[in-house]
C-alpha positions as CSV (number, residue, x, y, z in Angstrom):
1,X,191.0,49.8,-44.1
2,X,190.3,46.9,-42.3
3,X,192.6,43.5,-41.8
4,X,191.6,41.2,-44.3
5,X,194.1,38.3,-44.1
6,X,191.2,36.4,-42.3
7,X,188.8,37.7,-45.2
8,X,190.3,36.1,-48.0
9,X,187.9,34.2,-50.6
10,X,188.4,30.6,-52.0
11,X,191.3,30.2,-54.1
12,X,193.0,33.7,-53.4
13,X,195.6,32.3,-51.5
14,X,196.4,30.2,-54.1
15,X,196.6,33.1,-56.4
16,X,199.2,34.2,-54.3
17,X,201.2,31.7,-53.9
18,X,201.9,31.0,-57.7
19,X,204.0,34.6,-56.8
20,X,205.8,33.1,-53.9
21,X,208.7,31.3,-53.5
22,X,207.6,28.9,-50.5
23,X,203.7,28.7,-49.7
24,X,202.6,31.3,-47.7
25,X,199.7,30.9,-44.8
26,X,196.8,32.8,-44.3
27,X,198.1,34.5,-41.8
28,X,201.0,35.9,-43.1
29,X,199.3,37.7,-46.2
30,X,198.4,40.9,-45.7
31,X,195.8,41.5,-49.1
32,X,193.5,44.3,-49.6
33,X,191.7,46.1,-52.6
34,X,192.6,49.0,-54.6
35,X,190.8,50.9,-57.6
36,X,193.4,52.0,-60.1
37,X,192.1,53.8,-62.5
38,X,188.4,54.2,-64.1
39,X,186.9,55.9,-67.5
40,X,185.5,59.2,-65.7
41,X,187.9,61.9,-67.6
42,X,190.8,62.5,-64.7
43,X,192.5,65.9,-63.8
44,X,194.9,65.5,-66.7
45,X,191.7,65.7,-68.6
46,X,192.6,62.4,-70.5
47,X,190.3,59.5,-69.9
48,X,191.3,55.2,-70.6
49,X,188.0,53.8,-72.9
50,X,186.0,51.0,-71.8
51,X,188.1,48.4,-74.1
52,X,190.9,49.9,-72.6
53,X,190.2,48.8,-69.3
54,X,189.2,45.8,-70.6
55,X,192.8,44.9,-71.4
56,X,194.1,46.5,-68.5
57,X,192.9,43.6,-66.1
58,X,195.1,41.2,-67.5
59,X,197.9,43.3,-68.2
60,X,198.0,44.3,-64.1
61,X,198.3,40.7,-62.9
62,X,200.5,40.0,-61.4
63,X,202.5,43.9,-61.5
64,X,204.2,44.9,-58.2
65,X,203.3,48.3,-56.6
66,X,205.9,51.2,-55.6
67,X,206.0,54.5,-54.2
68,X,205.9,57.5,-56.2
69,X,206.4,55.7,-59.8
70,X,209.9,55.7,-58.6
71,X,210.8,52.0,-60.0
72,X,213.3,50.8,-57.4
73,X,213.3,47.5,-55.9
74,X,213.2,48.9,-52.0
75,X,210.3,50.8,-53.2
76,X,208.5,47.5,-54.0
77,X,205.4,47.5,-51.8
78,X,202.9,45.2,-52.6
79,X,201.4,43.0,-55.5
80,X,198.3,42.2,-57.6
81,X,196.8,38.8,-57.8
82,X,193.3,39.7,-59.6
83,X,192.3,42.4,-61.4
84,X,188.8,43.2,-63.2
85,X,187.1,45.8,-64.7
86,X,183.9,46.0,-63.2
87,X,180.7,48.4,-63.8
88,X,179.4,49.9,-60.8
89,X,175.6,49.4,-60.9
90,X,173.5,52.9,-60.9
91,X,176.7,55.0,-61.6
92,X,177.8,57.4,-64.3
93,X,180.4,59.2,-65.6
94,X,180.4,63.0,-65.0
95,X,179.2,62.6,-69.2
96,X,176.5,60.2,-68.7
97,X,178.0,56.8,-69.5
98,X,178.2,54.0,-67.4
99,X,181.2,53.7,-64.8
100,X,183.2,51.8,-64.7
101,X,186.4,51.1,-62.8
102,X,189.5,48.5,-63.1
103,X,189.2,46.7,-59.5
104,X,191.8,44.9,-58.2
105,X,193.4,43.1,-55.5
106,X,197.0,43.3,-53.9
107,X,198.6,41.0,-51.1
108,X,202.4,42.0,-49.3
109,X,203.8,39.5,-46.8
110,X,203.1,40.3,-42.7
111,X,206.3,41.2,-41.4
112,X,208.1,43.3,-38.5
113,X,209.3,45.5,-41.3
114,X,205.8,46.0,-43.0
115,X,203.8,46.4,-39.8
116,X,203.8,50.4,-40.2
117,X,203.0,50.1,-44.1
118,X,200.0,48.3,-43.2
119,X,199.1,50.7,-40.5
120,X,199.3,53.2,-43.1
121,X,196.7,51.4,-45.0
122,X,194.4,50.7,-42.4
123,X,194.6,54.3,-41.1
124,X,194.1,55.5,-44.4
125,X,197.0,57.8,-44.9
126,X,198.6,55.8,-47.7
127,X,195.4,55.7,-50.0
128,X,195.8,57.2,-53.1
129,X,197.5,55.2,-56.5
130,X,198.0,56.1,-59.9
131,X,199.4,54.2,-63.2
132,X,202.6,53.6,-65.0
133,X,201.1,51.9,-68.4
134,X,201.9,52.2,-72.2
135,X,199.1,53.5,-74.8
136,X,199.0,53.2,-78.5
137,X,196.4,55.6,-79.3
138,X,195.2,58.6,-77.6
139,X,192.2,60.0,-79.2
140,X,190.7,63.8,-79.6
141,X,187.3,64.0,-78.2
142,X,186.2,66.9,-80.3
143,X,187.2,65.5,-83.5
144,X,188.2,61.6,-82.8
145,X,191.7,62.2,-84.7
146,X,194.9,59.9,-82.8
147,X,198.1,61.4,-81.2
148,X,197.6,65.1,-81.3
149,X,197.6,65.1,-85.2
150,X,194.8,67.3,-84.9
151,X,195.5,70.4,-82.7
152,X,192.8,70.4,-80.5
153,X,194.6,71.3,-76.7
154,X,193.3,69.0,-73.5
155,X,191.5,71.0,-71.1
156,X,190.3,73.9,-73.4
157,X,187.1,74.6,-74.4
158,X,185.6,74.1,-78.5
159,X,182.1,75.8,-79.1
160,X,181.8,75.0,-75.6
161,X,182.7,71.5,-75.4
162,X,186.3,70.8,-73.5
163,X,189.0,68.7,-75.0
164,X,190.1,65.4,-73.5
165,X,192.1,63.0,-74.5
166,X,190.8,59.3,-75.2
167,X,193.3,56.6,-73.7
168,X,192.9,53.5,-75.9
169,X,195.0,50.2,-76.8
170,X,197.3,50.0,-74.0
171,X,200.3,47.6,-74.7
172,X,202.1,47.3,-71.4
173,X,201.2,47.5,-67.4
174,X,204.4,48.7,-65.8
175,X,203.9,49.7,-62.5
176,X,201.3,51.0,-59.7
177,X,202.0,53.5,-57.4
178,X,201.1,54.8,-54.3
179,X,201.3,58.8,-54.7
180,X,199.9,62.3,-52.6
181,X,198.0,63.3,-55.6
182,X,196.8,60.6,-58.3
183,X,195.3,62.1,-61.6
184,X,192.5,60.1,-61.4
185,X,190.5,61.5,-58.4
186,X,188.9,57.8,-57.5
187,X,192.3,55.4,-57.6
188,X,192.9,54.5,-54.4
189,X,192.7,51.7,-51.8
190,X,189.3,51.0,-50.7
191,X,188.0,50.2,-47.2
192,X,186.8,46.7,-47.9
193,X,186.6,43.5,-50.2
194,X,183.1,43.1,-50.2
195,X,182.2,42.3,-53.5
196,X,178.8,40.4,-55.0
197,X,179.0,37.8,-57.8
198,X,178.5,40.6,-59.9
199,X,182.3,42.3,-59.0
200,X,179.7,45.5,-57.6
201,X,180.4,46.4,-53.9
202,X,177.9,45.3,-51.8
203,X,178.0,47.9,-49.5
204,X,177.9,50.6,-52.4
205,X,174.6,49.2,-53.1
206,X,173.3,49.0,-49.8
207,X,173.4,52.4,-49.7
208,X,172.4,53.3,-53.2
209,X,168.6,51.4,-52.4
210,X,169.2,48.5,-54.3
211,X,168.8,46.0,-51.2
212,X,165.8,44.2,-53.0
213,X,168.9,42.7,-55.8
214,X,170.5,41.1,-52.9
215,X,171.4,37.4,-52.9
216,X,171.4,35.2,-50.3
217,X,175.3,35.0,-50.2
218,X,175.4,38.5,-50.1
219,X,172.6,39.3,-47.4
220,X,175.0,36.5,-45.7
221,X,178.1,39.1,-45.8
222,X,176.0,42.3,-45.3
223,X,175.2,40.1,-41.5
224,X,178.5,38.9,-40.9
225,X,179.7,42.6,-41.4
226,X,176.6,43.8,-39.2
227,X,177.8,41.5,-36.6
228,X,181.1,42.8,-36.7
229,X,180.2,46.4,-36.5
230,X,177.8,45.3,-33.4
231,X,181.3,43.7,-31.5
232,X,183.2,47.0,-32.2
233,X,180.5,49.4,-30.8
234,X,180.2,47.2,-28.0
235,X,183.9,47.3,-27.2
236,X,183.7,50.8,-28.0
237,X,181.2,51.5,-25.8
238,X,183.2,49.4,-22.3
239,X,185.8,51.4,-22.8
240,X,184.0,54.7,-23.3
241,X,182.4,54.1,-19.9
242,X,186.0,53.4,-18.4
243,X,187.0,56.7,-19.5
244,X,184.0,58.0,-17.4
245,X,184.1,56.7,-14.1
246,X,188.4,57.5,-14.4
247,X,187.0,61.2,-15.4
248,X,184.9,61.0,-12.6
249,X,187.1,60.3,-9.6
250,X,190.1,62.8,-11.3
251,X,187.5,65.4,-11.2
252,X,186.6,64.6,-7.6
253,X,190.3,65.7,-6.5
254,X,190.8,68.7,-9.0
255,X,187.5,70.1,-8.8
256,X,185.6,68.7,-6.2
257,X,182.8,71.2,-6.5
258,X,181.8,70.5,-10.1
259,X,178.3,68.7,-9.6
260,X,178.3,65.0,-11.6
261,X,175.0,65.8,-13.5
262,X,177.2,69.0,-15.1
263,X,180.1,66.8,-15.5
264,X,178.1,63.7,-17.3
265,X,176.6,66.2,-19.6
266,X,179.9,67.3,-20.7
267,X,181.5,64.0,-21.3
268,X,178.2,63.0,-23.0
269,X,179.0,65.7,-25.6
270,X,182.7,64.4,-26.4
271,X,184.2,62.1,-28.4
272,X,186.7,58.9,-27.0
273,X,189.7,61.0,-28.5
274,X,188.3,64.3,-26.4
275,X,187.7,62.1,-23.7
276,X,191.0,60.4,-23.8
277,X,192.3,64.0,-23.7
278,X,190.6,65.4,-20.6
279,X,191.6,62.4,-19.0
280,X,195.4,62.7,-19.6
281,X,195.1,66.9,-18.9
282,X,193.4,65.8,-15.1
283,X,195.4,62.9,-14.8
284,X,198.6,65.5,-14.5
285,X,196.8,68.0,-12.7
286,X,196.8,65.6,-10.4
287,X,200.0,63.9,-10.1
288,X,201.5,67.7,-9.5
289,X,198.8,67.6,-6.6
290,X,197.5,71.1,-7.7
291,X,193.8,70.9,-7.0
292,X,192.1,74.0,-9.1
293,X,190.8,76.7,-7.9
294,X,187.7,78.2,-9.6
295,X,189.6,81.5,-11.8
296,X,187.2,83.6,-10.3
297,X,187.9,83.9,-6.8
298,X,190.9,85.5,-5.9
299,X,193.8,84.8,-3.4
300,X,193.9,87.2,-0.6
301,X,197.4,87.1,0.6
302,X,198.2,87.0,4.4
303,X,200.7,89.7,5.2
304,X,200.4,88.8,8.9
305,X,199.6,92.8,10.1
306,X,196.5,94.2,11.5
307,X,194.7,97.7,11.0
308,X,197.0,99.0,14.2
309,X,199.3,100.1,10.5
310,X,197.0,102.1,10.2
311,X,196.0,104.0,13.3
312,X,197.1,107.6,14.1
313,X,199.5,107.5,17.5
């Protein structure tokens, strides 16, 4: 996930701040977006209605987020400012109906003791959220009766059709929390907060085809975002070469008869993290000053004797 202190649009810092105590600065919000739960039917094979949703985006506002629904106050991470259900332009439900997902966005201060937390995020390891909320009603989806007065089991199958349960009428937002396995397979951060006036990602419709529907505001963040990705490869590709040429003259010392067009079309084939790699393997080859000799050719040892061993006297 990507820093987006500097990303922040017009009035979130404000929304943050009516949390804070004193007025925080731009650059000491960390804020980033997360999808908490959406209508496709989850593993628990129960699914939240679009209504429910509905009343889910103010309910979240303003609800802190912990780890592992375990609600104590050192496992207070972060906390949403905005929340929205949005629907997700060309997308269904595993059933056909339109997707939709409850959006929202979540700032935590930057601080010495947060600065792994939010290298988590940004590496992507802490990802995944689920939902601590009340509902009133849960509703068959064979026979539309509430609360299990029916019989009808989740997850079996009825003349073919399998049971879920209908989440509807929620009455309390508790918590959020980041977990190893949410129910719902799609909650989870997301990489970016690039959303159009209609709350739709604007990269997620890039890539669906739907780049004629494009403002001008949002062609201006699909550039901004280009540009961006231009400045990285660029970096990128300065230090890629500076892994070369240091490849190249460790090479020269350890095996000095390993011809450079073999060697460039090696490194060619690798990655920065394989290249870093043969770098650091070289590097202390070389530093025990242990030049290496081809496997193939074998040491003859000197004995210092002759053939005279061997003559008859």
């Amino acid at each position: 996930m990507e820093n987006e202190s500097s990303n922040l649009k017009a009035g979130e810092l404000d929304l943050i701040n009516s949390y804070t105590r004193r007025t925080l600065k731009e650059d000491e919000v960390y804020a980033f977006s997360v999808v908490l739960c959406d209508n496709e039917t989850d593993r628990d094979f129960e699914r939240f209605s679009d209504s429910a949703l509905k009343k889910l985006e103010k309910l979240f506002v303003g609800v802190t987020g912990v780890l592992d629904h375990d609600p104590k106050s050192n496992n207070q991470t972060a906390r949403i400012f905005s929340c929205s259900a949005q629907e997700v332009s060309g997308k269904k439900t595993l059933d056909g109906r339109q997707y939709i997902r409850l959006s929202a966005r979540a700032y935590m201060p930057r601080t010495e003791s947060n600065r792994d937390f939010i290298m988590q995020l940004d590496s992507g390891i802490k990802k995944e959220v689920s939902v601590g909320c009340s509902i009133a009603k849960r509703i068959c989806s064979i026979c539309g009766c509430e609360n299990g007065s029916c019989g009808h089991i989740r997850g079996r199958s009825y003349d073919g059709e399998v049971c879920y349960k209908i989440l509807d009428e929620p009455t309390d937002a508790y918590e959020w929390s980041f977990v190893a396995i949410p129910a719902q397979r799609a909650a989870g951060v997301i990489k970016s907060y690039n959303k159009g006036e209609n709350g739709v990602d604007i990269e997620e419709r890039l890539f669906s085809g739907e780049a004629e529907s494009f403002t001008v505001d949002e062609m201006n963040v699909i550039a901004e975002k280009f540009r961006m990705l231009q400045e990285k490869a660029a970096d990128g590709e300065v230090y890629r070469r500076r892994l070369e040429a240091d490849i190249n003259k460790l090479v020269a010392f350890s095996l000095p008869q390993l011809k450079r067009d073999v060697l460039d079309f090696i490194t060619s084939k690798m990655n920065a993290a394989q290249l870093e790699n043969l770098k650091k393997a070289l590097s202390e080859r070389r530093e025990n000053n242990t030049p290496i000799k081809p496997q193939l050719v074998a040491a003859v040892k000197n004995t210092g004797t002759d053939n005279n061993a061997f003559k008859n006297i």
